[in-house]
Structures are given as C-alpha cells and as structure tokens.
C-alpha positions in Angstrom: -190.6 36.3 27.5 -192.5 33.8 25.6 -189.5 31.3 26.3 -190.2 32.1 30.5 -193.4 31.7 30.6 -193.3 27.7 29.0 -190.2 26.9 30.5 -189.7 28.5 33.9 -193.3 28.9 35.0 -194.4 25.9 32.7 -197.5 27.4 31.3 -198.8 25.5 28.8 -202.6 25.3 28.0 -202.5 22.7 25.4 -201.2 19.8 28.3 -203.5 19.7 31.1 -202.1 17.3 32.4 -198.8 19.6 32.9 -197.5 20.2 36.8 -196.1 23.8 36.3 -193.5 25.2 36.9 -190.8 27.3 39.6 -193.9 28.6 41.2 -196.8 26.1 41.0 -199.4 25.4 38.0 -200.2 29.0 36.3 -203.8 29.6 35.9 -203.2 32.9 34.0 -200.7 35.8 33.4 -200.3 39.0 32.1 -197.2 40.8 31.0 -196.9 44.8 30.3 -193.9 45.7 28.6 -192.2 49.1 29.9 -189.2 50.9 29.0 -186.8 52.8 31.3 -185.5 56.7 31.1 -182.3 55.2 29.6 -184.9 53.2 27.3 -184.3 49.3 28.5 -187.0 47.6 28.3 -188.7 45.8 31.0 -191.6 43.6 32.2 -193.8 43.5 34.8 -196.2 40.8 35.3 -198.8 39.0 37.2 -199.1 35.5 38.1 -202.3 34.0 38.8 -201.5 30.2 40.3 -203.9 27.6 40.6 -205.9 27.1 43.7 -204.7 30.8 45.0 -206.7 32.3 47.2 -208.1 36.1 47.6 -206.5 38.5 50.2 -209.4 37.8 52.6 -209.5 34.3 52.4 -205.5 34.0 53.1 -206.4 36.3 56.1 -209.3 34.6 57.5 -207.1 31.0 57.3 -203.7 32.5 58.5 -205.5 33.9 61.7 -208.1 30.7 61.7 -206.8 28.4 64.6 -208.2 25.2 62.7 -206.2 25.8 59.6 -202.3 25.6 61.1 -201.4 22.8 58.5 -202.2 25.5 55.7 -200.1 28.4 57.5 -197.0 26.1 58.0 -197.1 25.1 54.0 -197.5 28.6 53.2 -194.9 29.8 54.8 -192.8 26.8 53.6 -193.8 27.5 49.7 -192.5 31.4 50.3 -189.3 30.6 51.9 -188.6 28.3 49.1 -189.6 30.4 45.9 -188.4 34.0 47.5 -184.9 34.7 48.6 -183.6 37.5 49.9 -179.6 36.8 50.7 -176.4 36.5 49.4 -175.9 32.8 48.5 -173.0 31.8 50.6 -170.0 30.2 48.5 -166.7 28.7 49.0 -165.1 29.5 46.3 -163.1 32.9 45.7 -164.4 35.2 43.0 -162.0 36.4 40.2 -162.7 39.9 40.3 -161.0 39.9 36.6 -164.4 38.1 35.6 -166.5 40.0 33.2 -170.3 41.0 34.5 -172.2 37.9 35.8 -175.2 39.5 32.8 -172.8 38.8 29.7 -172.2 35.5 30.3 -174.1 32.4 30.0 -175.5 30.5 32.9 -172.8 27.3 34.4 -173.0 24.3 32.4 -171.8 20.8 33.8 -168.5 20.6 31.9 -167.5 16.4 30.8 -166.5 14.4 33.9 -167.4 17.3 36.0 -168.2 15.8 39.6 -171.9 16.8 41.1 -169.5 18.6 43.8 -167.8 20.6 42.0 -170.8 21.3 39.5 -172.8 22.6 42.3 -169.9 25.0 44.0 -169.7 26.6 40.9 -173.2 27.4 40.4 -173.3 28.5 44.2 -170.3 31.2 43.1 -171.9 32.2 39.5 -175.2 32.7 41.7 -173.5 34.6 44.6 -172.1 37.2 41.3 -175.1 37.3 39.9 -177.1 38.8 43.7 -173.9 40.8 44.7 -174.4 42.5 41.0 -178.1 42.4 40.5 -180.1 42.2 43.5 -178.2 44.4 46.1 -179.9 47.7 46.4 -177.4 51.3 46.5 -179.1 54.5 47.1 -179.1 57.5 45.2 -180.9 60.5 45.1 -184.2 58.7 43.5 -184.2 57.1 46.8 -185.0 60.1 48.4 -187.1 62.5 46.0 -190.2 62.5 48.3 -188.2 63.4 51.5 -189.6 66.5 52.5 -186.5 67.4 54.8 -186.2 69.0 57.8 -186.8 66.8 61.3 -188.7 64.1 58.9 -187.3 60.8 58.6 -185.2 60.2 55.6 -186.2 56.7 54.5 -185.6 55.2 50.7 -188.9 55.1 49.6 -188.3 51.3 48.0 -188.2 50.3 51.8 -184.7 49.1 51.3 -182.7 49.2 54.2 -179.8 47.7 56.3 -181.6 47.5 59.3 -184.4 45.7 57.7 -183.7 42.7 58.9 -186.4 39.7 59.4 -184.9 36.0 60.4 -187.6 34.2 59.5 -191.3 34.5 57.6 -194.0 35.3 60.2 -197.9 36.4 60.2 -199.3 39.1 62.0 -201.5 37.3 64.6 -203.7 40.3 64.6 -204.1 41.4 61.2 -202.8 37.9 59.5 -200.0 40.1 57.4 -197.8 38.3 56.7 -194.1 39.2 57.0 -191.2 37.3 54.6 -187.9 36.7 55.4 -186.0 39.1 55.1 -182.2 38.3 55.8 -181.0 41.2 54.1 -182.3 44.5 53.9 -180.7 45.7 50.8 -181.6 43.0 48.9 -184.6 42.5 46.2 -186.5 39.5 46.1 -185.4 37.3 43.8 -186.5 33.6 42.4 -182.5 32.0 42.8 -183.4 29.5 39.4 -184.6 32.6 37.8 -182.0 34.7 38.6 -179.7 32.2 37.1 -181.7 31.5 33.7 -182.7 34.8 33.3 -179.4 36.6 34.4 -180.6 40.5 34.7 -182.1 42.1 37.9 -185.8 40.8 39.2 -188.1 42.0 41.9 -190.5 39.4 42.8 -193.8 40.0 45.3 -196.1 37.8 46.9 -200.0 38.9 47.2 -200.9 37.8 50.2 -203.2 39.9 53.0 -202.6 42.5 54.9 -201.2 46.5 54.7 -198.3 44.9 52.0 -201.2 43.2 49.8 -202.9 46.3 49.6 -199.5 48.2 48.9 -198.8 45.6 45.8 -202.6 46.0 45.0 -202.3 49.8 44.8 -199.5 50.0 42.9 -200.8 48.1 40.0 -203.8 49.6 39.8 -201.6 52.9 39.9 -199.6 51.4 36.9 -201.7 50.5 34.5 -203.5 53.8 35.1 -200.4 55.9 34.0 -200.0 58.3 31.4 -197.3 57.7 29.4 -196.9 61.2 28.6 -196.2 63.8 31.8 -198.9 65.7 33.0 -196.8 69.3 32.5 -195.6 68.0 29.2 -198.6 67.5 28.1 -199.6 70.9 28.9 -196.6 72.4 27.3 -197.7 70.8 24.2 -200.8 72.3 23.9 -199.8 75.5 24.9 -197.2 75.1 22.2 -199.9 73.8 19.8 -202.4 77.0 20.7 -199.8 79.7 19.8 -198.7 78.1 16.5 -202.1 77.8 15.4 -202.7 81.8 16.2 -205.9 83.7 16.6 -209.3 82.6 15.4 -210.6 84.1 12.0 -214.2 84.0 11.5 -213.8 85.7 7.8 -211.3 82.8 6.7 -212.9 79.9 9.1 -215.5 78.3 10.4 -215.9 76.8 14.3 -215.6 73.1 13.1 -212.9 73.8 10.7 -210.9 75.6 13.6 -211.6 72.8 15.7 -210.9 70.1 13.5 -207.2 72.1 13.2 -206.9 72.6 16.7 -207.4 68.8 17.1 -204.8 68.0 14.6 -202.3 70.4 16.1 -202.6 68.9 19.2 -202.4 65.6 18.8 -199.2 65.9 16.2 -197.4 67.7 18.8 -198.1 65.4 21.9 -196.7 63.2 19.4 -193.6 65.3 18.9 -193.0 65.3 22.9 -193.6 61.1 23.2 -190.0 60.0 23.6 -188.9 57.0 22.1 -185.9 54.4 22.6 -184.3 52.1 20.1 -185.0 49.7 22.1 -188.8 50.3 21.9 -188.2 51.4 17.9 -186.7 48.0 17.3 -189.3 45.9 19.4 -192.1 48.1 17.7 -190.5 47.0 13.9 -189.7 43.4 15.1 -192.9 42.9 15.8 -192.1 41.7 19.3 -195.9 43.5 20.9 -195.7 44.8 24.5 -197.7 42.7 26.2 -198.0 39.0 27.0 -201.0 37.5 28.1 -202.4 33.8 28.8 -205.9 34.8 27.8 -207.3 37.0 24.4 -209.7 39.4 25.4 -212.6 41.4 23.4 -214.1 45.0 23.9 -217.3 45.7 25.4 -219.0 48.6 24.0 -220.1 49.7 27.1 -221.1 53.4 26.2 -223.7 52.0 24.0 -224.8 50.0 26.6 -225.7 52.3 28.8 -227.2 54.8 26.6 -229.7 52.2 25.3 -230.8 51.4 28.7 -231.1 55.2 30.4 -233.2 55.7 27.0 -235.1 52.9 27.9 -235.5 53.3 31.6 -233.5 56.7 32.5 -232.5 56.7 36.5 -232.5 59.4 38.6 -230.2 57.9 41.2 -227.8 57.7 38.2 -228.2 61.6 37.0 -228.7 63.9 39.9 -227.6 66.7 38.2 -229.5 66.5 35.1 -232.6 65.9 37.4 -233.8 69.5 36.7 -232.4 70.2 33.5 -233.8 66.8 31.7 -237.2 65.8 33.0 -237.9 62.0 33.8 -240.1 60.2 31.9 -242.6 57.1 33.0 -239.7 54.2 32.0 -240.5 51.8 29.1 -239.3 48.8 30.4 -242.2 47.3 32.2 -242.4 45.1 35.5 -244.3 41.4 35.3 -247.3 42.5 36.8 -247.3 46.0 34.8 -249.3 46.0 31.2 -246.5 44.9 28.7 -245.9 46.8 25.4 -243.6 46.6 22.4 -240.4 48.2 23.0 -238.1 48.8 19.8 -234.6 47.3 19.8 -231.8 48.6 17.9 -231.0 46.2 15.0 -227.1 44.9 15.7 -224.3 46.1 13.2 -221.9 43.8 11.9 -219.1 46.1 12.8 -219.5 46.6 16.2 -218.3 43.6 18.8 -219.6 42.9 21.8 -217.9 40.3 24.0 
C-alpha cells in the first residue's frame, strides 16, 4: 500500500514541489484495511486531490452557463483516469496462460520494438479486465430482491443493458453520468490495474443522487460493527446462562457485575472470526490503516461536562428539565458583574488535540 500511494498516486509530503501522480496532486488519503468472508484482505480508500471541489460547488459550476471551459476538462480528466471497457487487442490470447494475477506486469524485453512492446501490454491488459473487472452474478446479487412482480436488479447496479457512450451531466440536477461502455464492468484505473494486478473499483465524488450514494456508503462503512448484530446477541445470551443465577449470600452487585462484564466481553471475543491473513498482518506488524495525516483524540466528554456544569442548557436537556432544576449560569456576559469561576487544573495524562 505504502509502495501505491508514493509511486502511483505520487504522494510525497516531503517534495512540494512534486506533480502527483495517476490522478492529480494528493492532498490527503485515508486507507481502512478490511478482510473478506474467505479472509483476503482488502482496502478501501479515499482520495482527497488538490484543488477539488465540494459536491455543491461541482454542481453549481457544471449547471453555471459561464463555467463551460471547467465542464469540458472535467469531463476530459474522468474519461482519462476511469475506464470501463475491455481494451481491444490484436493479438490472440493463449488460453494455456496461467491467471493474468500470478504473473508480473509486461516488461520491454532487449530490442523489443515500441510496436510490439505496446500490443503486448494492450493483450496482458485485455486478461487482466476479462479476469478482474467483468462482473458475474450470483445469488449475492440478489439477496435484497423481495420477489414477486418486483424488479430483480443486481444490487451493485451491474448490468448489460447499462450502457452509456459517452460522460454527460444532468442539465437539471448537474449529476453527472460516466461512461459507461460496458455494463458489466467495474471501474478501473487501466495503469493501476496493470501495476497492481488484482480487481479495483474506483468512484468519482462528484454531485448529484451518485455523490450522495458514495457519500452514504462510507459513512455507512466506517460505522459498522465488525461483529453481527444477532451474533452478538447470541453471545451474551450464551454468556448470561454460563454465569447462572445471582447469589446475594456468595456475592455482591459489583462483584456480579464486574463478572458479568468479563464474561461478556471474553465471549464476543470467542465469536470475532479471524483469518490468517489478518493473523499474519496483525504479527507483521503491517497496521490496518494508511493515512496521509496523524491524528489526536479529543476528550470531548469532558468537554462538555465542564461547560453544562458551568453554564447547563435547557435546550440541550429537555428531559432532565424537571427532574434536575436549572441554575442561574456562572459564566457571565460583558455587561453582567464578573466573578471568579474555578477551572479544573489539566492532567498530564489526558490529551487534548
């Protein structure tokens, strides 16, 4: 990963004088490591690129009539860094090839011409879509089809009549639309695809219902459990009838609690499946995330319990409005009469950032 992000997107914070890289000069990243049923691993990341621009401001300059110039070269830079087809080549595959995935990308063999160089990289490419990128359906597809008279669509939107010519934008709503010359292919980066030589999916932000899409289906990823809600259950039901009944004689509350707790957490544990893959990342050290920036906490419960001490609101805390009675605040406005209001001293072991 570390390899991709220097070479391919050219991230490098140390030259600012660098150009980038396949997609433009990075700004930022973030990578989340993520492992499969079958216990590949996985990465999904974000891009940040210099000079991008918001949703809304994409929308407002894609339907603006003075900003054509910036449509066109939008629409330009997508067609060039997202493909979706199956390179066309001249050359006949040897079907007795091994997968496209074990072998190394095409190197320019001594007193290779350009021509012949370049077809070969056209047919190694071609392999590497036809056994990568090109979408089958199964019954995964299909697990929120609710039957019946209701249209059985593959819920990854993958489809053979899916078919766009050519990148447009909504003049209405300013969504914009990417080509899309086959439906059963993922997007894919073509000098990715080559270096990296395993299946890709790669998604543009722009504005519109699809941003919002991509939007809500990060936000809906990095909010996932990674245990199952009814497995999680099962646990502690398992955990509540191998502890058995409550003994006051032999016991107290917080000492039953304090087991409870344990038994719990040790057998959500116990349910957490774990691949080799993620065993040997884990013991290699590898981490499972990758990001451009270091970030630090922010004790934010402490925060806010200092100042609704200080200043409690009731806009904040309806229902503890008649329960807790609201006092005259301490902080004091610059026309009130000031007084002394005690700070808590700061602890060497808490960070704030």
């Amino acid at each position: 990963i570390r390899a991709f992000v220097k070479t391919l997107l050219g991230y490098d914070p140390e030259n600012p004088h660098n150009e980038g890289g396949l997609l433009g000069k990075v700004r930022a990243y973030y990578g989340c490591v993520e492992a499969q049923g079958r216990g590949s691993l996985h990465c999904h990341m974000l891009v940040w690129l210099e000079g991008g621009l918001n949703p809304n401001e994409i929308r407002e300059r894609v339907l603006s009539q003075s900003h054509n110039d910036f449509t066109e070269r939008l629409i330009k830079y997508l067609d060039d860094v997202i493909a979706t087809e199956v390179p066309a080549s001249e050359v006949n595959v040897d079907s007795t090839l091994p997968h496209p995935c074990l072998l190394r990308h095409i190197q320019k063999k001594r007193n290779e011409t350009e021509v012949n160089f370049k077809s070969r990289q056209k047919c190694d490419l071609r392999r590497l879509v036809e056994k990568t990128q090109v979408h089958k359906h199964n019954f995964t597809c299909y697990k929120y089809w609710k039957g019946g008279s209701s249209p059985k669509t593959c819920r990854f939107d993958l489809d053979e009549k899916n078919v766009r010519p050519s990148t447009s934008i909504d003049p209405t709503t300013g969504e914009i639309f990417l080509r899309q010359t086959n439906g059963l292919i993922n997007p894919y980066n073509p000098t990715m695809l080559s270096a990296l030589r395993c299946n890709m999916d790669i998604k543009f932000i722009g504005s519109g219902t699809s941003a919002k899409a991509i939007l809500y289906y990060v936000t809906d990823y990095i909010t996932k459990a990674q245990l199952k809600a009814h497995v999680a259950f099962g646990a502690l039901d398992a955990a509540l009838q191998r502890l058995g009944p409550h003994d006051a004689h032999r016991e107290t509350l917080a000492e039953r609690g304090k087991q409870l707790l344990n038994r719990c957490a040790y057998m959500m544990l116990s349910q957490q499946e774990l691949s080799a893959q993620q065993v040997a990342a884990y013991l290699m050290e590898y981490g499972d995330y990758y990001s451009s920036h270091r970030f630090k906490p922010l004790l934010w419960t402490q925060f806010e319990k200092f100042i609704d001490d200080q200043c409690h609101s009731a806009e904040c805390y309806h229902s503890e409005m008649e329960e807790r009675p609201v006092t005259s605040p301490t902080l004091q406005l610059d026309d009130a009469p000031r007084r002394e209001t005690p700070v808590p001293e700061s602890t060497d072991d808490e960070e704030v950032g």
